[in-house]
N, C-alpha and C positions, 0 to 999 in steps of 0.2 A: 272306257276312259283311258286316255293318256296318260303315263306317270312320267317323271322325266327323274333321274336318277343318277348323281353326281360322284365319278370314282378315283383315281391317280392312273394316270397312263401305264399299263406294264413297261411300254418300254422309255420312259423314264429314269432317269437317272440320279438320287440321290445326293445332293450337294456334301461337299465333305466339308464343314467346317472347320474355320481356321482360327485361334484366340490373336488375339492383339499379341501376345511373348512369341508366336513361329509355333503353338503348339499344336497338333492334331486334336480336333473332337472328336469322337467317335459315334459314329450318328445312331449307336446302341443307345447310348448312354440317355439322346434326348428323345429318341421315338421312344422310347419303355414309358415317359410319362403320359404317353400319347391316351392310351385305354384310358388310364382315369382320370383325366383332363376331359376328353369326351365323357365318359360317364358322369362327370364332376358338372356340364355344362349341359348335359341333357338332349345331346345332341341325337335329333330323330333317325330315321334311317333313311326314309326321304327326304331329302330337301327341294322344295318348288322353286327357290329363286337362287340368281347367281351371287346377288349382294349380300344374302344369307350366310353364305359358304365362302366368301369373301372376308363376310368380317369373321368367322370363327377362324378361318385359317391365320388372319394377323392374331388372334386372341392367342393361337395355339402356340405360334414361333414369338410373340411377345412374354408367353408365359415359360417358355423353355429359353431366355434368355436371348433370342435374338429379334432384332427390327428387321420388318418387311415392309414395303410399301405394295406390294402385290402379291396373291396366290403364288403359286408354282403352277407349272402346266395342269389344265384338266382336259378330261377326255367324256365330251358331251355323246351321251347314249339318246336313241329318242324310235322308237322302233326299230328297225333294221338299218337303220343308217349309224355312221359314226362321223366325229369329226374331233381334231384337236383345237380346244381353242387358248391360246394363250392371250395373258392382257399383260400390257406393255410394262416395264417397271424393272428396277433394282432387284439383283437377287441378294436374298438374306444375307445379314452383315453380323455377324456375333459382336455381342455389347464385352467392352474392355472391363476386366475385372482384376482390380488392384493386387498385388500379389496377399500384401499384409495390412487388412484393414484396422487392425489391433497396433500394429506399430504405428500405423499414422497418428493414429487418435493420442498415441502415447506422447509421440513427440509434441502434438499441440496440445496439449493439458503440459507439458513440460515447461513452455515456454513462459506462461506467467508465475511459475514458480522460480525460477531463473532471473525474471524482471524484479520478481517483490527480494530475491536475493541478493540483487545490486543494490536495489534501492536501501538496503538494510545497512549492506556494507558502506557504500557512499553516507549515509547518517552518521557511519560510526567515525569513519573517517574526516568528517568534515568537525564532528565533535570533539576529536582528541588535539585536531589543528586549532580549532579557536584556543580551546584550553591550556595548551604550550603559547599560541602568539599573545593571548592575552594575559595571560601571566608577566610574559616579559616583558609586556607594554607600559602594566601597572610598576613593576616594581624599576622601571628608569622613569615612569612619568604616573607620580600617586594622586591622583586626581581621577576618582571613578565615576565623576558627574560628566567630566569630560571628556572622558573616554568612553562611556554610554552614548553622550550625545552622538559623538562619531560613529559609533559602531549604527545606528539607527540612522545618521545621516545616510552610509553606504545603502541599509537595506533601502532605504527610500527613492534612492537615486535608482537601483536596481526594481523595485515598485514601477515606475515611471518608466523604463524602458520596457517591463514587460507589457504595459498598456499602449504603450506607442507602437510596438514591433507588432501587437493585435498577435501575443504568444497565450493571451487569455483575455476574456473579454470585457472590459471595463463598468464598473458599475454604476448603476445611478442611487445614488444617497438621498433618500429621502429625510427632512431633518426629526421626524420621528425617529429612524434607524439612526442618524446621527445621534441621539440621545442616548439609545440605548447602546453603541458602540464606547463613546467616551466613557465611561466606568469602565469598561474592560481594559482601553487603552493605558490609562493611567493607573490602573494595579500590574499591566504587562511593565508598563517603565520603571514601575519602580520597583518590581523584582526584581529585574532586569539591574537595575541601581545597586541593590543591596547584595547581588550577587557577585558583582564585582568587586563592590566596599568588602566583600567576604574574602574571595580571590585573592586581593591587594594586603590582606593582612594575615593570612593561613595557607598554610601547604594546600594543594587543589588537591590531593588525596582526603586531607582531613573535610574541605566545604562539599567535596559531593558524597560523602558520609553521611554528615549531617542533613544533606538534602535526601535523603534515603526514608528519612522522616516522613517524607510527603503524606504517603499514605495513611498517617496516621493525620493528620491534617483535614485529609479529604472526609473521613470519618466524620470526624468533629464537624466539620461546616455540612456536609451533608447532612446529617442528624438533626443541625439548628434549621437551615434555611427550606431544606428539601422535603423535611420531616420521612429519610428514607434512614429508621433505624437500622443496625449492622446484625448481621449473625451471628454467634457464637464462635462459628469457624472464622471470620473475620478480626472478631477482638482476639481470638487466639493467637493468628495472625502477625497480629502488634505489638506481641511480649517480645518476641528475640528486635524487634525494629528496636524499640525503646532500648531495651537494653544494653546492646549493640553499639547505638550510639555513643550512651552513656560510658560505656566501657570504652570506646577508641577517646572519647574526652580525658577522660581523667587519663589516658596513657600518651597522649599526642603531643610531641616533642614543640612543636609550633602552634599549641595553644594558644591565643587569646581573644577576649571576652568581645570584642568587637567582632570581629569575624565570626565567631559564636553566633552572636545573636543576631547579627547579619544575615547567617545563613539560613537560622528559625525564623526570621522576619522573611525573608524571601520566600522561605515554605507557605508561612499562611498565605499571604498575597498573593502567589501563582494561584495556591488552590482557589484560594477566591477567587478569582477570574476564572480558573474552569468552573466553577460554580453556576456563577455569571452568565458563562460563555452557554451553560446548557439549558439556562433561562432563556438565552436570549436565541439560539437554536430550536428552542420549543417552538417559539412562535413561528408560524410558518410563514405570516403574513411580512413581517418584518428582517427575518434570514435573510441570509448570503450565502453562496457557497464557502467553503472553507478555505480556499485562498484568495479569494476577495474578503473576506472577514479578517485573517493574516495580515493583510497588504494594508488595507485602512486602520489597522490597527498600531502597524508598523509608521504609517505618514503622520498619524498623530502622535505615537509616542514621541517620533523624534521633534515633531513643534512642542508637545509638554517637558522636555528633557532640555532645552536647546537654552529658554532664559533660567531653568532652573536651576544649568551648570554656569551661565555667570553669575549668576547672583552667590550662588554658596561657595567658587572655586575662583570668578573672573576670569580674566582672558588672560593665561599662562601657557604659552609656547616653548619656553626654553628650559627647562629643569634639564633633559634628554642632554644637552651640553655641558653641564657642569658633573654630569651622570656618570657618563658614555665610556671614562675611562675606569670607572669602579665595578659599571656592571658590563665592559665588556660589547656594549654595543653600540653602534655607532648612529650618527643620524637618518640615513640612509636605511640602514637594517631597520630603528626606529620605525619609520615611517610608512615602510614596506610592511613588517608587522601589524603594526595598526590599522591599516587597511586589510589585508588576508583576516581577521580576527573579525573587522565587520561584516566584511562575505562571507566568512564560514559562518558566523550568529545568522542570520538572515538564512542562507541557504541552510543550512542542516534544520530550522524551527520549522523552513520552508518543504523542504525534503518530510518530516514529521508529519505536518499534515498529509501530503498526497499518502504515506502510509496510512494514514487512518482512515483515507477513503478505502481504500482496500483491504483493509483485514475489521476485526472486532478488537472494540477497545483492550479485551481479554487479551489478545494475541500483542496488541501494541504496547501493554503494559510490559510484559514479557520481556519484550523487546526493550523496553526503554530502561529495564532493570538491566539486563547483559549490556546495555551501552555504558551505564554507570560501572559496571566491574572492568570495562574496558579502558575506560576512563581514567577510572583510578588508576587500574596497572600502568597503564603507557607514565602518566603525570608518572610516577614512581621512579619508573626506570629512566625517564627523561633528566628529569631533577634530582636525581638518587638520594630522596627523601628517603631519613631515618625512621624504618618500624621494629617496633616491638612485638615481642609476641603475642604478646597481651592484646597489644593495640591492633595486630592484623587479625587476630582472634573476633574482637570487636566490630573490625569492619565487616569479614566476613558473617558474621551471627545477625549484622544490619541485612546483610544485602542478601541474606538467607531469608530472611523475614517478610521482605520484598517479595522475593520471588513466590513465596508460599500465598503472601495478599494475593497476588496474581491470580492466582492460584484457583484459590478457595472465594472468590468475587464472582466465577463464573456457577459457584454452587448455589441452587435455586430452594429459596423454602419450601417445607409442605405443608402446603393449603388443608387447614379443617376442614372436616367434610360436615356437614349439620346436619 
């Protein structure tokens, strides 16, 4: 019987491989894994067919890093006869290999940390802007139904272009979801309301103080509606909060009882609507995503805001004139303000959400605590509001207290075991 028995030519020549950088392979380097590749593959010592020896040889130069679409030369034996037979094709191409796969991956894992760190600072900044322009707005023009309604007209205008430009895609309201939206709307307006009734009557250092509160807020209505009773480390938590407070009150040079309780009234209300807000999130059938839930929330507060401010305030345009020369600011600046204070409410609540699609509530709490110390600072030095030590003592022990809720929120009970 015939064998036929398949070898490399002697006088063949060995390709020198070349890498994609100009670099020399050294064809040591990839025959050496040749032996146990073949041992690895079981490779006979006869082979009968050409397309045998065929596919192992791509197997071989595909497993030593290079593509072949053909053998290399062989040299067919068959009794006393020889012949060389080559088949037509590309000689081997070495596959490019990146210098530094560790620094790629670095820089793309980099890049959304980079992203969530604009978006943090854009938050802080569009925050510390409303809080200087509407300050100033209030105190040449004291009417904070009306100035509510505006600030909510803007977002709403701004609503309506992003659904026309198709920057986000428009929802359809079913009037079961409309039902369950309008309770949210009308506890967002009238925090909204009561926080500027705060604003217009107390230093903005002292009313985002007292909104430092929250957390203890969320507690309480949690506990009542959610029935999610709190930790141990949680009510721990809310001693320096409470305290905190209490202690920048009784030191705070721009105390009074309306803005006081302006600012407590704002607390429960918000947190009530986040409450609300994760009732009505639960359901799945009924949700929205989080800035279409934003946006309809924003169209109607501003239609619930809009006769609320005539009726309690009427239609008063001119105070800003009789103003202008006590507080320094003219109609023009006026007006200009008043509007920037709308954009920045709207964008920075707007801005808020898109972070809390991106991180955990834990991480966004964090966050929203360092916005409040930022907050306070800049109001400070802007308005070079008089503190105490006492009373910076107090803020600080609030916003410590904060930051610990934060904290100690993401600590998990341990389950009995039975």
């Amino acid at each position: 019987m015939q064998s036929i028995a398949f070898a490399p030519s002697p006088s063949t020549k060995f390709l020198k491989l070349q890498s994609s950088l100009g670099r020399r392979v050294k064809p040591n380097s990839h025959l050496s894994k040749l032996p146990s590749l073949i041992h690895g593959q079981g490779l006979p010592r006869q082979i009968t067919s050409f397309s045998s020896l065929s596919s192992f040889s791509s197997q071989c130069f595909t497993s030593l890093g290079v593509f072949t679409a053909s053998p290399p030369f062989i040299k067919v034996k068959q009794g006393s006869a020889s012949s060389v037979v080559r088949k037509a094709g590309p000689v081997p191409v070495p596959v490019p290999v990146p210098d530094s796969i560790d620094d790629t991956a670095e820089s793309i894992s980099l890049v959304p940390t980079l992203k969530l760190g604009a978006m943090f600072g854009v938050w802080y900044f569009l925050n510390i802007y409303f809080n200087i322009c509407n300050k100033q707005v209030l105190k040449v023009y004291p009417f904070p139904a009306t100035v509510s309604a505006f600030q909510f007209a803007c977002g709403t205008c701004l609503v309506i272009l992003m659904w026309a430009a198709n920057f986000h895609p428009r929802p359809s309201i079913r009037p079961s979801q409309l039902a369950a939206i309008l309770p949210l709307a009308v506890a967002h307006a009238a925090g909204n309301l009561l926080t500027n009734i705060s604003l217009g009557k107390v230093a903005v250092s002292f009313t985002h103080t007292i909104k430092a509160m929250e957390p203890f807020f969320t507690v309480v209505l949690s506990s009542l509606f959610l029935a999610k009773g709190p930790t141990l480390w949680v009510v721990s938590s809310l001693v320096p909060i409470v305290g905190g407070v209490a202690l920048a009150s009784f030191t705070e040079a721009s105390f009074n009882w309306i803005g006081f309780y302006s600012a407590m009234a704002s607390n429960l209300i918000n947190q009530s609507r986040n409450v609300l807000s994760k009732k009505f999130m639960g359901n799945k059938e009924e949700s929205l995503d989080n800035i279409n839930l934003f946006s309809v929330i924003t169209v109607i507060s501003f239609m619930v805001l809009l006769p609320t401010a005539i009726l309690l305030e009427g239609v008063k345009f001119t105070p800003c004139l009789q103003l202008e020369a006590a507080q320094g600011l003219s109609v023009k600046e006026f007006c200009v303000r008043a509007v920037l204070s709308g954009f920045c409410l709207h964008s920075y609540q707007q801005v808020s959400y898109m972070i809390l699609q991106m991180v955990s509530p834990v991480t966004h709490s964090v966050g929203n605590c360092v916005k409040r110390v930022v907050v306070i600072a800049s109001s400070v030095f802007f308005f070079k509001t008089p503190l105490s030590p006492i009373n910076s003592f107090g803020t600080f022990l609030a916003l410590a207290g904060v930051f610990t809720y934060s904290r100690v929120k993401q600590i998990k009970p341990k389950q009995k075991a039975f």
